[in-house]
C-alpha positions in Angstrom: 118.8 -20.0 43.6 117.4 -18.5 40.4 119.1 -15.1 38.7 115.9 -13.6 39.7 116.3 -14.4 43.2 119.4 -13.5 43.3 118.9 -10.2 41.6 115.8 -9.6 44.0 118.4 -10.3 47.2 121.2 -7.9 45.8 118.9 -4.9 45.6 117.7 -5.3 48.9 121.2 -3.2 49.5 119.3 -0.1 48.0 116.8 -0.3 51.0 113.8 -0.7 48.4 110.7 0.7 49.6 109.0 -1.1 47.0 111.1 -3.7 44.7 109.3 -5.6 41.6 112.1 -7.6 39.6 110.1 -9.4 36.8 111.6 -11.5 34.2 110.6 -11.0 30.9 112.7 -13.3 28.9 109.6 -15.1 27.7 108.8 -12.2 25.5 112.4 -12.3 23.7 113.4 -14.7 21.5 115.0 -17.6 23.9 114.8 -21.1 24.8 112.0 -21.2 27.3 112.3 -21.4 31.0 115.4 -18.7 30.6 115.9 -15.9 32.9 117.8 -13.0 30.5 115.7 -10.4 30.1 114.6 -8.4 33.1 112.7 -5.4 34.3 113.4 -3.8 37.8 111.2 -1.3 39.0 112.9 0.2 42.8 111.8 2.7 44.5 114.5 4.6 47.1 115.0 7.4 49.1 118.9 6.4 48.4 118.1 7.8 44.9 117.1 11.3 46.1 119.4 14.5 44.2 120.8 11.6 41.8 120.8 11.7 38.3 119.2 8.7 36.1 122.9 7.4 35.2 124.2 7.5 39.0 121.0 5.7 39.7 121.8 3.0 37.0 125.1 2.7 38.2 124.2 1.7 41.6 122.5 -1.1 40.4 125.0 -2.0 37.4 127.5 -2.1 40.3 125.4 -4.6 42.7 124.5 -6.9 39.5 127.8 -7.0 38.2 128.1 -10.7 38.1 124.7 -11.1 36.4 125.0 -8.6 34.1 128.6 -9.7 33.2 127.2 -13.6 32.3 123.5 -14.5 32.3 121.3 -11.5 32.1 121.3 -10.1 28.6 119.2 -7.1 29.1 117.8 -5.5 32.5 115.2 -2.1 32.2 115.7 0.0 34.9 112.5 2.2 36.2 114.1 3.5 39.6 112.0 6.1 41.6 112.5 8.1 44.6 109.3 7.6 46.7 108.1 11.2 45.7 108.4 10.4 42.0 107.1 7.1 42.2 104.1 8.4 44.2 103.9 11.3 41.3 103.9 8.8 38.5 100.9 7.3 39.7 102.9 4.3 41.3 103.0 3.0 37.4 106.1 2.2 35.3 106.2 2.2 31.6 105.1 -1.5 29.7 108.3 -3.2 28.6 107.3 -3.8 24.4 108.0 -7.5 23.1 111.1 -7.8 21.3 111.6 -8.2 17.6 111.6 -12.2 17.4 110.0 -12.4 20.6 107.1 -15.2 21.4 108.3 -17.5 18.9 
């Protein structure tokens, strides 16, 4: 199974009502075909009256094994459903890294 896969199957304890785990290793500056570098965009009522950091340590807690070996670096755009409707149901573009698309 592929860390994104995996990643994807983990959150699913969040109760997602919308879940977009991209991997955007290719625009970093690693061997091709890697899966390091990842953006997560979740949207949950389980984030309702939490702060951004209790948020991100939700999902620090479920990736633990990821984040502790493959994964490198993982953005984190997590939305109640109110703020995510609010936002225009639109994250922020991830900028290529310095090194990236060698």
């Amino acid at each position: 199974m592929s860390i994104q896969s995996n990643i994807e199957e983990k959150l699913q304890a969040l109760e997602p009502t919308f879940l977009q785990v991209e991997n955007e290793s290719h625009r970093h500056a690693v061997p091709p075909n890697s899966e390091t570098h990842f953006k997560v965009t979740l949207v949950s009522e389980r984030f309702e009256g939490l702060m951004p950091v209790k948020r991100h340590q939700q999902l620090y807690a479920l990736l633990a094994d990821e984040l502790a070996g493959p994964v490198h670096a993982l953005a984190l755009h997590l939305y109640t459903p109110q703020e995510w409707q609010a936002s225009g149901q639109a994250r922020p573009d991830s900028p290529d890294c310095r090194g990236g698309g060698r």
